[in-house]
MARVEX-486827 format. One line per 5 residues: number of its first residue (from 1); for each residue x, y, z of C-alpha. Coordinates in steps of 0.1 Angstrom, whole numbers, plus 2048, in hexadecimal, padded with zeros to 3 digits. Each point is the difference from the previous one (the first is absolute). Layout:
NUM> X,Y,Z | ... $
END
This chain:
1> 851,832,905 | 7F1,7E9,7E3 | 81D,7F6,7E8 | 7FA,807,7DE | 810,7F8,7DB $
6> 7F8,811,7E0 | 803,7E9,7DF | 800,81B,7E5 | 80A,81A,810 | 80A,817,7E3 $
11> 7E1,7FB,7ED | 7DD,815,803 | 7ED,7EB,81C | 824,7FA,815 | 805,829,800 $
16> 7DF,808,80E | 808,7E3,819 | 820,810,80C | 7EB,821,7FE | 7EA,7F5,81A $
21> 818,7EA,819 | 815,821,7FC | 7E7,811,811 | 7FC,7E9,820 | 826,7F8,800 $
26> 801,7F7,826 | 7E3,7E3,7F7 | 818,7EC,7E9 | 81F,7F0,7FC | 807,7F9,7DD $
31> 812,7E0,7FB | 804,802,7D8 | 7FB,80F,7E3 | 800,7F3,7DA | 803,814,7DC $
36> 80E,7FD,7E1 | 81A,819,7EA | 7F5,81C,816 | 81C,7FC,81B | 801,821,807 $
41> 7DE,801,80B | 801,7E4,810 | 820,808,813 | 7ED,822,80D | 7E4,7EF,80B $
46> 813,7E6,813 | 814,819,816 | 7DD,817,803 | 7EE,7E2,80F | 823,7F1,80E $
51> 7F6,7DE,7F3 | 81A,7E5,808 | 801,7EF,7DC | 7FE,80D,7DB | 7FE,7ED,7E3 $
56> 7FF,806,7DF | 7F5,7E7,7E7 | 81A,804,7E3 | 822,7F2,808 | 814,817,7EE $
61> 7F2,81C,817 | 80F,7F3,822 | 81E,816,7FD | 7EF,81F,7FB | 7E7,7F9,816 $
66> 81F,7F9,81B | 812,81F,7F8 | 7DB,813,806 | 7FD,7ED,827 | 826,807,807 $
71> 801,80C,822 | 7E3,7F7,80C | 7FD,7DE,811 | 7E6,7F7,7E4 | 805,7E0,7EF $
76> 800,7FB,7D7 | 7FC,7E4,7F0 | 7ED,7F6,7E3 | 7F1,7E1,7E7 | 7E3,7EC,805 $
81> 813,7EA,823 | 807,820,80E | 7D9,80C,7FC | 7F5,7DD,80C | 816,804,81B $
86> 7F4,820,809 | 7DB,7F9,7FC | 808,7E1,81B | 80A,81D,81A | 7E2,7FE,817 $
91> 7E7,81B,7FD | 7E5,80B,80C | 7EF,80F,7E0 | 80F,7FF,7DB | 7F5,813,7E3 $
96> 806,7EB,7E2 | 7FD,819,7E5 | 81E,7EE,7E7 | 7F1,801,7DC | 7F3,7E3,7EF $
101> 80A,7D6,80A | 81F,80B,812 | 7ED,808,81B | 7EE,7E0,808 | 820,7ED,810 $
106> 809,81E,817 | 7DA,7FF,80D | 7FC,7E1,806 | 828,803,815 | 7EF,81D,813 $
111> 7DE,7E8,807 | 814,7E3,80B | 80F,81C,81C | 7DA,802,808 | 805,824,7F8 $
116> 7DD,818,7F5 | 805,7FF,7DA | 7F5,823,7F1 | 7F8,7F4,7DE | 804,818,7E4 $
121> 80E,7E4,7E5 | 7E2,7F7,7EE | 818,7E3,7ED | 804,7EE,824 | 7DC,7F2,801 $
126> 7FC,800,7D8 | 822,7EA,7FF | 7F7,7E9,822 | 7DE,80C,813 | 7FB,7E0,810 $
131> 825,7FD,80B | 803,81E,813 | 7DF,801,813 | 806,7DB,809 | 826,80E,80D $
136> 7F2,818,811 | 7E9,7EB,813 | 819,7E7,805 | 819,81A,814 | 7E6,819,810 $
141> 807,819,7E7 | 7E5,819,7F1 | 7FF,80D,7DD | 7EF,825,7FD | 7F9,811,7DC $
146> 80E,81E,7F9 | 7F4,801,7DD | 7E7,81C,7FE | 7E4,7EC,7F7 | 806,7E0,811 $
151> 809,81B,822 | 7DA,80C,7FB | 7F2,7E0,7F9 | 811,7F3,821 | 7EF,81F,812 $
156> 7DC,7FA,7F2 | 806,7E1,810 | 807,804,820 | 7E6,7F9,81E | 7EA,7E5,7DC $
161> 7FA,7E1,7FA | 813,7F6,7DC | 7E4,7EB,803 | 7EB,819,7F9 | 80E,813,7DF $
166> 7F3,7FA,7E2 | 819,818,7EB | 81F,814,7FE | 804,818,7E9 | 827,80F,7F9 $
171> 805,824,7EC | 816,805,7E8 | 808,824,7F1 | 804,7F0,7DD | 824,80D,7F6 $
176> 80E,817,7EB | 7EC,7F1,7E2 | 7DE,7FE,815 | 7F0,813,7E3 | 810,7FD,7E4 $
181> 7F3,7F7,7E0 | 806,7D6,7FD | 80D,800,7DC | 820,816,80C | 809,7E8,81F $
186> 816,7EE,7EF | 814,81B,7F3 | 802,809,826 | 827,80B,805 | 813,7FD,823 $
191> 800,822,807 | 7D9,802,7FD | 7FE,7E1,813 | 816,814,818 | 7EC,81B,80A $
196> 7DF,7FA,819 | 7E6,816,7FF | 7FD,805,825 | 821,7FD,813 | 825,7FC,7FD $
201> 80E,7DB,805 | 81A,7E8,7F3 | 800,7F9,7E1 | 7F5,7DC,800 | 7E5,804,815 $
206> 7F4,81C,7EB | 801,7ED,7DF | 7EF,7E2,816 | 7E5,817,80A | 7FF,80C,7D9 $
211> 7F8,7D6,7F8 | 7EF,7FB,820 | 81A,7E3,807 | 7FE,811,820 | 7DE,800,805 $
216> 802,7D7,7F2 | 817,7F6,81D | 7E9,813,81A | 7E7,7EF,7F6 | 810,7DC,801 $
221> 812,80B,822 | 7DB,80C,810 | 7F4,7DA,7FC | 820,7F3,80E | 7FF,817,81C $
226> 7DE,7FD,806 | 7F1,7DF,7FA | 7E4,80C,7EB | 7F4,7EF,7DF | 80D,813,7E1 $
231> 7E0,803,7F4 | 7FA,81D,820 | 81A,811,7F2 | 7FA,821,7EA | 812,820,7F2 $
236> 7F6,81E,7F8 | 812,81C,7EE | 7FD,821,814 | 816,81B,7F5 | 7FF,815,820 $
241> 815,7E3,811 | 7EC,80C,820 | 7ED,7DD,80A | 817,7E6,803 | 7EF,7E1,806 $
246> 7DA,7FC,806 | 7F0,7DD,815 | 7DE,7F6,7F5 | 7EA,7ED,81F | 7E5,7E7,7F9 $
251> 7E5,81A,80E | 80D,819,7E1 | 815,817,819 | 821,80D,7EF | 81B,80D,815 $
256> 81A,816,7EC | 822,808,809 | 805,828,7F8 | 824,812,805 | 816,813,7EB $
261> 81B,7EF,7E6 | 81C,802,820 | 810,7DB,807 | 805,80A,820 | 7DC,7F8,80C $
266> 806,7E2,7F8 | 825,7FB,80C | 7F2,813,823 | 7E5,7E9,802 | 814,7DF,7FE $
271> 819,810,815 | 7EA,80B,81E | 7E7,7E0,800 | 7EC,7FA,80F | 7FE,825,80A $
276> 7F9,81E,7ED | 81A,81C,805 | 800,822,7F0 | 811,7FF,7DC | 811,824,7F1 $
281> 7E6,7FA,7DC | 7E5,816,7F3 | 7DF,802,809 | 7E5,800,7E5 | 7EB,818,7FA $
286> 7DF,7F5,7F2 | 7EE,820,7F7 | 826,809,7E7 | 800,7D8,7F6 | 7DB,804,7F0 $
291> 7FB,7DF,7F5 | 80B,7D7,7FA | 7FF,7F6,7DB | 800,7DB,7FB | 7FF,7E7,7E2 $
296> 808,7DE,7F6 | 820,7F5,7F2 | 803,7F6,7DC | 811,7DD,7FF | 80E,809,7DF $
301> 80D,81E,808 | 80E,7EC,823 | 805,7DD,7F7 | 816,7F8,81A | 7E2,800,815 $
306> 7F2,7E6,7EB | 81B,7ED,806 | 800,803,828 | 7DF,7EF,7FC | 80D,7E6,7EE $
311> 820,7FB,818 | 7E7,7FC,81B | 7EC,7E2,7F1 | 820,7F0,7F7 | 80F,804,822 $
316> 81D,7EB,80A | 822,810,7F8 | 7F0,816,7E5 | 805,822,815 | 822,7F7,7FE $
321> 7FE,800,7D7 | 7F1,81C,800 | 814,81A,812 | 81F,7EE,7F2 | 7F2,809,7DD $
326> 7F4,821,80D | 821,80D,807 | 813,7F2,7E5 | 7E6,80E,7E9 | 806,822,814 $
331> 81F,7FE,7FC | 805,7FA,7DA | 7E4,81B,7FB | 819,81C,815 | 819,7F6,7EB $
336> 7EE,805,7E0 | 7FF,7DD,7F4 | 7DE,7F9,801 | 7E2,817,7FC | 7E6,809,81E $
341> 7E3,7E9,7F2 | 81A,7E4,7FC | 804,7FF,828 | 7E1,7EE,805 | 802,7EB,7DD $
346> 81E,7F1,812 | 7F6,7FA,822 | 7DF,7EC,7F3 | 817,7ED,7E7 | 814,7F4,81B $
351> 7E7,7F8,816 | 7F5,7EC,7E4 | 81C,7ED,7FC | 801,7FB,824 | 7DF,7EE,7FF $
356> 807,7EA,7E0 | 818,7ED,811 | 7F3,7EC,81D | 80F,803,824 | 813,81E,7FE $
361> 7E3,819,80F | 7F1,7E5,817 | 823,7F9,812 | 7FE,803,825 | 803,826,80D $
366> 821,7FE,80F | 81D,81D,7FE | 817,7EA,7EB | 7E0,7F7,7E9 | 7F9,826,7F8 $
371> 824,808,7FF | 803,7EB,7E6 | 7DE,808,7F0 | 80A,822,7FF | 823,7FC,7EE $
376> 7EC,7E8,7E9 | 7E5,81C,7F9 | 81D,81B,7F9 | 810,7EA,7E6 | 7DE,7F6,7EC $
381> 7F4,826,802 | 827,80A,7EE | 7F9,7DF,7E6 | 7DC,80F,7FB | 80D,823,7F7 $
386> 81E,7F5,7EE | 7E6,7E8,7EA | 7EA,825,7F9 | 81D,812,7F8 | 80D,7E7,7E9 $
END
């Protein structure tokens, strides 16, 4: 039996994990799972899958999260130790699908295990690309993507030469605001931010996808996953969300990814490598589909892909910034503190201040250095907002 542990469990990508180890139970043994308030749901699914450890990640949630597992042999515990300490149980294969920086430390636990990482934390590789491909390496570990995009990029690789692409082109849907007139974004409110035009998801992803931060990160994290020069690296706005990823060859071939909007392709294909097994997910229909629409994104409708670029020519710890602005900015913004345009008007001015004072980005890519770089990004992205608002 392979020995498995879900990081995220309560969240969209950890459910259709548990969906499909749930349906080969005699193949696993699930040695933890992680969540966060939703102890209930993470109690269920830790007595479904009879996982040996539960953790949430909110202290004040043990107790509830004990009275949920009474009876059962299950251990509770909860804080950041005990998800450390869980993600140091050896594994064979852990999905690390904790949102945003707090999932880099648990990854890089699980690496050092030499455990398959299923990567479906874009913020891992923003935060510390280098880091935990050269940890991997180092303990015979293996990262896979589980990102939609970065899943079918990894597929339109397999059996070439990276030698031998010459691009790499990501879709985006383009967000709830994909075609709204420019002179009402910033008016934007949360609830419109809210509400994607394709599909149901959590609500920061969805107002991500509505500023393309998403789409900003993906692209960072396909040249730290990848190796290739930024300049490869294209998007492309295609509303049908049908393509995921497209890789260019030298001799003009294009290989495209096609699937449905289902996660589990890409959970199922991480989890079954380097086979392909049957997944429970739709089959297109090409003759109902009709037709692809594409176009270019607007970089002042999306300048948080503007931005990306400009991460990437900094390089150093300037991932790091960025994300740590990112989510502060996300979080102010859900709160109702800031306005939707002002997300991005604060992650560049932090990344500015970043660069106007010498050493901080260039410091050596360790976990202590973007620890600290990402506390240190938090705080100047609160002083920038508090400065607008006053």
């Amino acid at each position: 039996m392979r020995r498995v542990s879900i990081f995220g469990a309560t969240g969209s990508i950890g459910q259709n994990t548990i969906d499909l180890i749930a349906r080969a139970p005699d193949e696993y043994e699930v040695v933890a799972l992680s969540g966060g308030r939703n102890v209930a749901q993470l109690a269920e699914d830790a007595q479904r899958l009879g996982a040996a450890v539960a953790v949430t990640a909110f202290d004040e949630m043990l107790e509830p999260l004990r009275e949920a597992l009474a009876g059962t042999g299950i251990e509770a515990q909860a804080g950041q130790a005990a998800l450390l300490e869980a993600a140091s149980r050896p594994a064979d294969w852990v999905m690390s699908a904790i949102v945003g920086a707090a999932g880099l430390e648990p990854g890089l636990r699980a690496l050092e295990q030499g455990a398959t990482l299923a990567l479906a934390n874009k913020e891992t590789l923003v935060c510390a690309g280098a880091l935990v491909m050269a940890t991997a390496e180092a303990h015979g570990a293996r990262v896979l993507p589980v990102d939609s995009e970065h899943s079918a990029i990894f597929q339109g690789l397999i059996g070439e030469d990276i030698g031998a692409v010459e691009r790499i082109i990501i879709t985006a849907s383009g967000g709830a605001f994909r075609d709204w007139p420019m002179d009402k974004l910033r008016g934007a409110t949360l609830a419109e931010a809210s509400c994607h035009p394709n599909w149901n998801m959590g609500q920061r992803i969805t107002i991500d996808s509505a500023s393309m931060f998403n789409k900003a990160l993906e692209v960072i994290e396909t040249r730290e996953y990848f190796g290739v020069d930024p300049g490869q690296i294209e998007v492309l706005v295609h509303p049908e969300s049908m393509i995921h990823a497209m890789v260019g060859f030298r001799d003009g071939a294009l290989m495209a990814h096609v699937g449905p909007a289902d996660m589990r392709h890409a959970i199922g294909f991480a989890l079954h490598w380097p086979e392909r097994r049957e997944l429970p997910v739709e089959r297109l229909d090409f003759a109902s589909i009709g037709q692809f629409t594409f176009r270019a994104p607007d970089l002042d409708r999306y300048p948080a892909l503007r931005l990306a670029r400009s991460v990437m020519a900094r390089g150093g710890l300037s991932g790091t910034v960025f994300n740590a602005a990112k989510e502060r900015s996300l979080d102010a913004f859900i709160a109702g503190h800031i306005g939707f345009l002002e997300m991005a008007e604060t992650v560049e001015a932090v990344l500015d201040r970043f660069e106007s004072q010498p050493g901080l980005i260039d410091a050596s890519l360790t976990l202590d250095n973007v620890l600290h770089t990402d506390h240190l990004a938090r705080t100047y992205a609160d002083e920038a907002m508090a400065a607008r608002a006053g």
